[in-house]
C-alpha positions as CSV (number, residue, x, y, z in Angstrom):
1,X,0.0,0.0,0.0
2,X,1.7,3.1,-1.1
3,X,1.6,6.3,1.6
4,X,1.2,9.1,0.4
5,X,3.7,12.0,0.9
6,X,3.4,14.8,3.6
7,X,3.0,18.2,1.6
8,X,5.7,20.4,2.1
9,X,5.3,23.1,5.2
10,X,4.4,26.8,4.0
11,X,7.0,29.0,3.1
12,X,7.9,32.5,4.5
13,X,6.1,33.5,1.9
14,X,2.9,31.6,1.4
15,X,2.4,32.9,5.1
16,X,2.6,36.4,4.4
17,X,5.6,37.0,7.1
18,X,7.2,40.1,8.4
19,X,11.0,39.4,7.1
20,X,12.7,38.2,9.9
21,X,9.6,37.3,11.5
22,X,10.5,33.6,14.0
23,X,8.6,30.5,12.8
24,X,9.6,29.0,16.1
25,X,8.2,31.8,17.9
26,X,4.4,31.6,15.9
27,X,5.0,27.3,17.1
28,X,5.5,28.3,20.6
29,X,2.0,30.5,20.2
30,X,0.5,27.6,18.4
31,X,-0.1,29.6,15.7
32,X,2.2,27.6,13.5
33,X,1.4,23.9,13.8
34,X,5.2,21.7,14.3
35,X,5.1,20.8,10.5
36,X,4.8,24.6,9.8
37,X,1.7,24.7,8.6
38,X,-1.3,27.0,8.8
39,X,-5.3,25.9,9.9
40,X,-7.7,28.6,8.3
41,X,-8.1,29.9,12.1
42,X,-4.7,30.6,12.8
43,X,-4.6,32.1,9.5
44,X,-7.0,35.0,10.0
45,X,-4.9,35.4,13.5
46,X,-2.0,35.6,12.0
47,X,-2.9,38.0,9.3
48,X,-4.9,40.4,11.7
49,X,-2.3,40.9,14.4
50,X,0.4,41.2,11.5
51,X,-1.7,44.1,10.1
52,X,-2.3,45.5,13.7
53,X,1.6,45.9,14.0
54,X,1.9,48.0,10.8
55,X,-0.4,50.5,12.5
56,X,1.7,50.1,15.9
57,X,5.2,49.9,14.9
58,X,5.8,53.3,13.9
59,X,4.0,54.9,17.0
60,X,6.7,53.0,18.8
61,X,9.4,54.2,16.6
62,X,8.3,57.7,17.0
63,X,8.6,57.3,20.7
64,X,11.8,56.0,20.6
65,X,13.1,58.8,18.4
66,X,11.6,61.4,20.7
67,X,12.5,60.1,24.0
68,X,15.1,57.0,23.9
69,X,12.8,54.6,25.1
70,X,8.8,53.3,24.6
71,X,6.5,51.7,26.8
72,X,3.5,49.7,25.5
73,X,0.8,48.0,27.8
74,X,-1.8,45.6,26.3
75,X,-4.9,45.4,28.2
76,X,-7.0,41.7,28.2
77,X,-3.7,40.5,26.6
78,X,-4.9,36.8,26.4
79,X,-2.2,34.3,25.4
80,X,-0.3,37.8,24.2
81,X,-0.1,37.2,20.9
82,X,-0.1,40.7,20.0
83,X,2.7,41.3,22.8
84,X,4.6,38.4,21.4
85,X,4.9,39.0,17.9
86,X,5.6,42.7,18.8
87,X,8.6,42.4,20.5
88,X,9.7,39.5,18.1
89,X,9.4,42.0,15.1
90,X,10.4,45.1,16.4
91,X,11.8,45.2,20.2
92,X,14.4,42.2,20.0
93,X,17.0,43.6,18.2
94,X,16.7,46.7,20.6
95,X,18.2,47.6,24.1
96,X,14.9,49.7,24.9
97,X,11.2,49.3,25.7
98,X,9.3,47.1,26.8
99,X,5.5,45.4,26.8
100,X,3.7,45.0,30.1
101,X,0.8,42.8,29.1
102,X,-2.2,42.7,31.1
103,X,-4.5,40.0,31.3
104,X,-6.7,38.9,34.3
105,X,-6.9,34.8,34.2
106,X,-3.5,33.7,36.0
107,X,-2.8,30.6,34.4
108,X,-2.5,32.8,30.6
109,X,0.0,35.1,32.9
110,X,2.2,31.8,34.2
111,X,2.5,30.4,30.8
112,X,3.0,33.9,28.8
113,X,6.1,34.5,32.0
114,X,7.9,31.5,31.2
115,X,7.4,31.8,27.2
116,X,9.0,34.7,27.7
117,X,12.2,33.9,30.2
118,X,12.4,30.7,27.6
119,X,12.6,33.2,24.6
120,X,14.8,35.6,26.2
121,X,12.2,38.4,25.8
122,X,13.7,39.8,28.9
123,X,11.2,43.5,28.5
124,X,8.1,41.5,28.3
125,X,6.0,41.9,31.6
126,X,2.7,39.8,32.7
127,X,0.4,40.8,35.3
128,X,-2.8,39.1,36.5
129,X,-5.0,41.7,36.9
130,X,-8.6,43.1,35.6
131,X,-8.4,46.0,33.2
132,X,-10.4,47.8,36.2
133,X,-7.4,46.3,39.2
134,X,-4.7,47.7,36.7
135,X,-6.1,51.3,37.5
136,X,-4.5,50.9,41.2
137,X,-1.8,48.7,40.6
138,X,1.5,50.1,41.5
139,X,3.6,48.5,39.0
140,X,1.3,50.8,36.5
141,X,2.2,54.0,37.9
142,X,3.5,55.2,34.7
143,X,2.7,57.5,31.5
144,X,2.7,54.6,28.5
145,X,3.0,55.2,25.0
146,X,1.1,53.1,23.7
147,X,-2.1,51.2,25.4
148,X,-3.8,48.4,23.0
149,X,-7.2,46.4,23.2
150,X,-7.5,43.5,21.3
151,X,-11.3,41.7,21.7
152,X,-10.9,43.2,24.7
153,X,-14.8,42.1,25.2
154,X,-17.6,44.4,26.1
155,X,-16.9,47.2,29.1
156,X,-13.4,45.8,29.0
157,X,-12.1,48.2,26.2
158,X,-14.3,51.4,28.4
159,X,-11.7,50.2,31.2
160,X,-8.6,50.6,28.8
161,X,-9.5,54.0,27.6
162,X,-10.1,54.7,31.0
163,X,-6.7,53.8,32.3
164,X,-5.4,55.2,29.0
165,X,-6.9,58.7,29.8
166,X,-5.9,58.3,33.7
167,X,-2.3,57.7,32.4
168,X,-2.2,60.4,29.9
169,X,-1.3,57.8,26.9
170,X,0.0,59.1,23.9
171,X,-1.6,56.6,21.8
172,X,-4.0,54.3,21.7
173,X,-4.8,51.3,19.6
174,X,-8.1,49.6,20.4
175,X,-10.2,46.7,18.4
176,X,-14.0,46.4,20.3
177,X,-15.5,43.3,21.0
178,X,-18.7,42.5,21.8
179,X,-20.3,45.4,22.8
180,X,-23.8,44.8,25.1
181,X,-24.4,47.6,27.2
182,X,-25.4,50.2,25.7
183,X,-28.0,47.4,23.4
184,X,-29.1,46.6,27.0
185,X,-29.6,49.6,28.3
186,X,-31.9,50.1,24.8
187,X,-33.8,46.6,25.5
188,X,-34.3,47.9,28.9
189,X,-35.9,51.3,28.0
190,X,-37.9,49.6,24.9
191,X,-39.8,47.2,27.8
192,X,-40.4,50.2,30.5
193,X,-41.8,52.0,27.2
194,X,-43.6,48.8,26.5
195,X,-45.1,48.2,30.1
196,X,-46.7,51.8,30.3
197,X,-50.7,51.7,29.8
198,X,-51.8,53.4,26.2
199,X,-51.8,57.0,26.6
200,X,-49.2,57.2,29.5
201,X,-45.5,58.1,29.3
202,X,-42.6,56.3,30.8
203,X,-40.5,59.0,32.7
204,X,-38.1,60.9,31.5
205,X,-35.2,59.5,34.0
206,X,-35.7,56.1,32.5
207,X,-34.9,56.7,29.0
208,X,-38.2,57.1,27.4
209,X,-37.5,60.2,24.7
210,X,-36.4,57.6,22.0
211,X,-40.0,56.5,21.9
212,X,-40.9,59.6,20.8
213,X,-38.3,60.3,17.7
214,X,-38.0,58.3,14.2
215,X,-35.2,57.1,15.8
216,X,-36.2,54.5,17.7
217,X,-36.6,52.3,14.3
218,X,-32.8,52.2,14.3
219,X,-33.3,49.4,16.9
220,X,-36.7,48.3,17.2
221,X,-35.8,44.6,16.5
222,X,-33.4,42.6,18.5
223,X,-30.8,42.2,15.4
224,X,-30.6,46.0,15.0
225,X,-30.9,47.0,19.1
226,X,-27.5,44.4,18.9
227,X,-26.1,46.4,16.0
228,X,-27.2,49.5,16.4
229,X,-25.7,49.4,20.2
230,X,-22.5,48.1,18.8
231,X,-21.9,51.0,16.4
232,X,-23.4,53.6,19.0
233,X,-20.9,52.4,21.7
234,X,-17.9,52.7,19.7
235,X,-19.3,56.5,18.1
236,X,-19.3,58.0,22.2
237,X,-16.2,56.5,22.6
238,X,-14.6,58.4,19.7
239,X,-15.8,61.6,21.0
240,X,-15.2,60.5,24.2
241,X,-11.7,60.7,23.5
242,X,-12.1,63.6,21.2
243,X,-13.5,65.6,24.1
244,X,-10.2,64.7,26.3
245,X,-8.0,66.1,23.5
246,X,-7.2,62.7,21.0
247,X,-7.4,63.0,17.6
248,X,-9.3,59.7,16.2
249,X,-8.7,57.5,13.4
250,X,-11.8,54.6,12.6
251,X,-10.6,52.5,9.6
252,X,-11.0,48.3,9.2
253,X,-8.9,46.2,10.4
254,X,-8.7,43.5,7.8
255,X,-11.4,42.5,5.3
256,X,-14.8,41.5,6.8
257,X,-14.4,37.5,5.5
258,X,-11.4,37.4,8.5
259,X,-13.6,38.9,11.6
260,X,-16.9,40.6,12.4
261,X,-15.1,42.4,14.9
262,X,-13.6,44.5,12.3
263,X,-13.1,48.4,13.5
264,X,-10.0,50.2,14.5
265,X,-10.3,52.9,16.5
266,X,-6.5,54.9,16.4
267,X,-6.3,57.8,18.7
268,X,-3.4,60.3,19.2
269,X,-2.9,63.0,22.1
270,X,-2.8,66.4,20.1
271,X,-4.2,69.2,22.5
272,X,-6.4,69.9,25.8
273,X,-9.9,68.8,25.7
274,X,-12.1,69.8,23.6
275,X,-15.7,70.8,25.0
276,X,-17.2,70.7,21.4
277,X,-16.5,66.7,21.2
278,X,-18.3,66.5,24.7
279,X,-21.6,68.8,24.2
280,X,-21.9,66.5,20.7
281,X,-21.2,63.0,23.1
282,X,-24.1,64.8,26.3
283,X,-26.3,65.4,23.6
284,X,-26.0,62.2,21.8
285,X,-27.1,60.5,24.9
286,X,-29.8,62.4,25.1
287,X,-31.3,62.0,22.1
288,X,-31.3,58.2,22.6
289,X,-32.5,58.5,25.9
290,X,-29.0,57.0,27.7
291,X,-28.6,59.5,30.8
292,X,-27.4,56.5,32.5
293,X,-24.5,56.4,30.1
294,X,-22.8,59.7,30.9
295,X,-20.7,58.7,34.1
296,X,-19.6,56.0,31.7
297,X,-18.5,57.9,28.6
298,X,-19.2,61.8,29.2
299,X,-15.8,63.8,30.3
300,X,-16.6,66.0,33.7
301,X,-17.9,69.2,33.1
302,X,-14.3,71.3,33.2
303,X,-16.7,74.6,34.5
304,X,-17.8,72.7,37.6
């Protein structure tokens, strides 16, 4: 009975490398399977962080220039792909910076530690730690250049921009996933608004104005409350960061056949806040009836 042959492994090429880029390193992440070959999952992986890194490498290289050194922190970092394949590509060959990833389920922290003492990636830093917990954590008292988000899911990415904002970040580089609460907080007012007897209004505090605006078709069924909430979340926090002084970037990430969870949001410290961005964000809440949403996304009023 004759076997028939194994197919050869990809090439650099067929895998759509960064030169230089380690095979063993995308094996270690189990990216790579030990033959060198790709699955179609680990393919769209591959090719969105490597496209994520063209947008990030020459933030760090303009903070190197600048200042001599860069510091990147990567909030929900996972199994730190993102983290890994960074300082493979670009830190390695360097004497400065560093990536402090930060990811809240310890055993993903253990085994990204001792990838990295095994690799030698001596600036790579793992704590286990909620994106909220990093706020207070003293080994994060520190302005970063860079803070990422990758699928950081749901309120998770609020909490980066958050510490981002707290920590006067120069850059950010965030990729939303799964955003539910503000398509929650729409289900929620569409049954109060539902409950009322005919002829009676919900009150106002409770979110009832969008019942009253052609608006409230935008997410009258379930599909497009889930959509609709999506894209609203990720438009407040645009001028969320606008109103703090970032100028924001929205772009794809890769083509829509590799993720759903497609959007890039880029943002860049340029100036003081602006109070435009947050009279557009107040009154965006209001329209859609989402007062309860202003601690969230909604700067203090700097005239208080």
């Amino acid at each position: 009975m004759k076997v028939a042959a194994k197919s050869p492994p990809n090439s650099a090429a067929d895998l759509e490398l960064h030169p230089g880029q380690s095979l063993a390193l995308l094996q270690e992440l189990h990216i790579l399977t030990r033959e060198g070959r790709l699955n179609q999952d680990s393919r769209r992986k591959l090719k969105q962080i490597n496209h994520l890194l063209q947008f990030i490498e020459p933030l760090l290289q303009q903070a190197l220039q600048q200042r001599g050194d860069v510091t990147l922190v990567d909030h929900g970092a996972g199994k730190s792909y993102l983290g890994f394949m960074l300082y493979d590509r670009f830190l390695q060959g360097r004497s400065a910076g560093r990536v402090i990833g930060i990811e809240a389920r310890a055993e993903l922290v253990q085994r990204a530690q001792a990838l990295a003492q095994r690799l030698g990636f001596v600036r790579m830093e793992f704590l286990a730690a909620t994106v909220q917990q990093a706020h207070e954590h003293p080994a994060l008292a520190l302005r970063p250049d860079l803070v990422t988000a990758l699928h950081a899911c749901d309120t998770a990415t609020d909490d980066a921009i958050a510490f981002a904002l707290a920590r006067q970040a120069q850059h950010l580089v965030l990729v939303p996933c799964c955003q539910a609460e503000v398509a929650a907080a729409l289900r929620r007012h569409k049954s109060l608004q539902a409950a009322q007897p005919p002829g009676e209004q919900a009150p106002e505090q409770a979110g009832s104005r969008w019942a009253h605006t052609p608006l409230s078709a935008l997410w009258q069924r379930p599909l497009h409350t889930r959509e609709f909430g999506s894209h609203i979340t990720n438009v407040l926090r645009c001028l969320q960061l606008e109103a703090h002084g970032y100028a924001v970037t929205v772009t794809e990430l890769v083509g829509w056949e590799h993720s759903m969870k497609n959007e890039l949001i880029l943002a860049r410290k340029v100036g003081t806040p602006q109070p435009r961005a947050r009279q557009r964000l107040l009154e965006l809440l209001h329209t859609l009836g989402l007062p309860e949403l202003k601690q969230r996304f909604a700067p203090p009023d700097p005239a208080a």
